[in-house]
Phi, psi and omega in degrees: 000159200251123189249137166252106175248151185236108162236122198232036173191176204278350187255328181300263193341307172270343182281319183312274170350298199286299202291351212253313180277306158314343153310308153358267192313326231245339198204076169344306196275027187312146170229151160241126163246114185198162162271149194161196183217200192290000199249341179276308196293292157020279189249027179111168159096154191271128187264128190268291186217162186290121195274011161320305176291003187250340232273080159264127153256150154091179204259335161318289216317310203300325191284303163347306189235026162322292159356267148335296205291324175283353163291309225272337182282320179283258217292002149312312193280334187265319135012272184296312176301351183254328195279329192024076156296189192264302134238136166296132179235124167258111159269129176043208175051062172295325198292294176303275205313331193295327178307301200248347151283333146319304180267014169247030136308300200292304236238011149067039166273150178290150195234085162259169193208125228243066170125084193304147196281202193272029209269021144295352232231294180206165173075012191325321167320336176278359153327300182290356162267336182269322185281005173217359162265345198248104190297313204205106159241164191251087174271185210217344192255131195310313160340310211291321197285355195271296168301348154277326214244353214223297199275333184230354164079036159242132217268147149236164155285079190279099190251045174050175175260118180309336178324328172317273214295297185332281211316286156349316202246341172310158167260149190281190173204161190279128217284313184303332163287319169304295163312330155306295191322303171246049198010061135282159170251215217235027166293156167268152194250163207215100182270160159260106181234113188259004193113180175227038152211133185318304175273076046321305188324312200260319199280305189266341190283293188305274197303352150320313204250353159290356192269340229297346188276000151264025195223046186309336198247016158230185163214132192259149217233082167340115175272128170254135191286138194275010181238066155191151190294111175320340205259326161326308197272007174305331190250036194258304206272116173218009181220121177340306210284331169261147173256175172207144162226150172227140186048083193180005170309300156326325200280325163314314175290339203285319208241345135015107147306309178213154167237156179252105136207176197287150180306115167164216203294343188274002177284331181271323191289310180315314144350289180285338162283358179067068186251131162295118176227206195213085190291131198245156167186112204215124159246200181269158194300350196252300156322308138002283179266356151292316165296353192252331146334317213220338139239165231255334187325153177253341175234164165241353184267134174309341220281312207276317184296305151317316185260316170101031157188159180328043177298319189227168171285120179253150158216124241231099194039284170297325190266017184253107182205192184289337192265307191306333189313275219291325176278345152282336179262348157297317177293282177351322199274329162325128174276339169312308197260001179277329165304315165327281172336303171344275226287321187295324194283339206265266160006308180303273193326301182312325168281020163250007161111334196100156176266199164098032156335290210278299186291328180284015179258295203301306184313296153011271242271320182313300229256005176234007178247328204277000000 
């Protein structure tokens, strides 16, 4: 069978990835054609574009790059049409896919979509484009299936969260081979995970590395987003005490105390690494406040969104500064309150399902095109 897949960010890359091997396992003739990245790339099959080239955040940017965004949508649509898979899989990344899934409905393509985009959050409205574009979805959060299937009267898959199976199948590593490697010393470490686009990246990092002279007796260590340039984070780095690893990130959390990081899928993996952490989260001022208009969440992180309460700390565009910083990563480091976290992260985990995400999505998808 022939798969077209769309993934347009660094969690899309690795989850699109997890699922393209179990598909493997599932269709000796698997062929892949997809947007996407190096972990997509991997494991075979023709990479159309890099989702580096894709990452506009917020609603300035994207008008900025309007242009750009609407190229990249045309040549997506004549793309799948010279390729005519068997099916199309839309990971996340709503903003693009809802655009080439409308017209690959209308174009009489199979339309499934691996990881619902957020649209409890915001957009609700948009249910009604999933519900006349959308063949088969795969949701990963216990929530979702209760709110597709109960509030819209639409059937889904709830095939746990793959986040699970990454963590779970990685090889570990060693923590003392790791601090050689990557001239750490012999401090506990304090990871920086700031995003994987360059204006997050920039917007959050400088107040991240501000904390670091009340924190002498660790070293903090940049996790760098695997679709940006080591040469990019340089100009971050100015004190003996912080380090940078790129594409190292698990191993990094593997050995971690604490973490600073920004909102989004890495707020659960650190979680699931069982990290105490601390959620930053700053756009531009005008983005801000439109996202504070239109969404109703009472949290932004999953870790909080999941549990239906207050696990970790979010700081959250003005109160995300030096002192609030500096006085949250002071509570994380308490071992009294890191127990607490322990038992809400063990908690966590049991409500995402479990493993085997990935092969019970490939089955799915095998099993509803054959």
């Amino acid at each position: 069978m022939k798969y077209y897949i769309i993934a347009g960010e660094a969690s899309g890359d690795l989850h699109a990835s997890n699922l393209m091997k179990e598909l493997v396992a599932e269709d000796a003739n698997a062929d892949f054609r997809f947007w996407g990245g190096d972990l997509m790339q991997q494991v075979g099959g023709t990479l159309v574009k890099h989702y580096r080239d894709l990452a506009f955040m917020g609603f300035v940017e994207v008008a900025v790059n309007l242009k750009t965004i609407l190229g990249n949508i045309k040549f997506c649509k004549k793309d799948i049409e010279a390729y005519q898979p068997d099916v199309i899989i839309f990971v996340d990344y709503p903003g693009f896919n809802f655009r080439i899934m409308e017209w690959a409905k209308v174009k009489g393509f199979r339309t499934h979509y691996y990881i619902s985009p957020q649209i409890w959050a915001w957009k609700e409205n948009r249910i009604k484009a999933i519900k006349r574009d959308v063949d088969e979805m795969y949701v990963i959060l216990p929530f979702e299936k209760e709110f597709y299937e109960k509030k819209h009267q639409f059937p889904v898959h709830f095939v746990g969260h793959p986040l699970i199976d990454a963590i779970s199948n990685r090889k570990q590593v060693d923590p003392a081979v790791f601090r050689k490697e990557n001239g750490l010393d012999d401090k506990p470490v304090i990871a920086l995970l700031p995003g994987s686009r360059k204006q997050e990246i920039t917007k959050k990092l400088s107040v991240m590395l501000s904390v670091i002279n009340d924190f002498k007796a660790y070293q903090f260590v940049i996790a760098g987003a695997p679709g940006q340039e080591p040469a990019f984070y340089e100009q971050f780095i100015g004190n003996a005490n912080v380090h940078f690893v790129t594409g190292k990130t698990y191993d990094l959390l593997s050995i971690a105390e604490a973490a600073l990081v920004t909102s989004g899928t890495a707020t659960l993996e650190t979680a699931l690494f069982k990290v105490p952490e601390v959620v930053c989260y700053k756009s531009s001022w005008l983005s801000y406040h439109i996202a504070k208009r239109v969404i109703t969440l009472s949290y932004i992180s999953l870790v909080n969104l999941i549990m239906d309460k207050e696990v970790v700390k979010e700081l959250i565009q003005g109160d995300l500064n030096t002192a609030n910083l500096t006085k949250e990563l002071k509570k994380i480091l308490d071992p009294e309150y890191r127990e607490k976290v322990f038992l809400d992260y063990y908690e966590l985990e049991k409500k995402l399902g479990g493993k085997g995400a990935s092969k019970k999505t490939a089955q799915l998808i095998f099993s509803k095109i054959t």
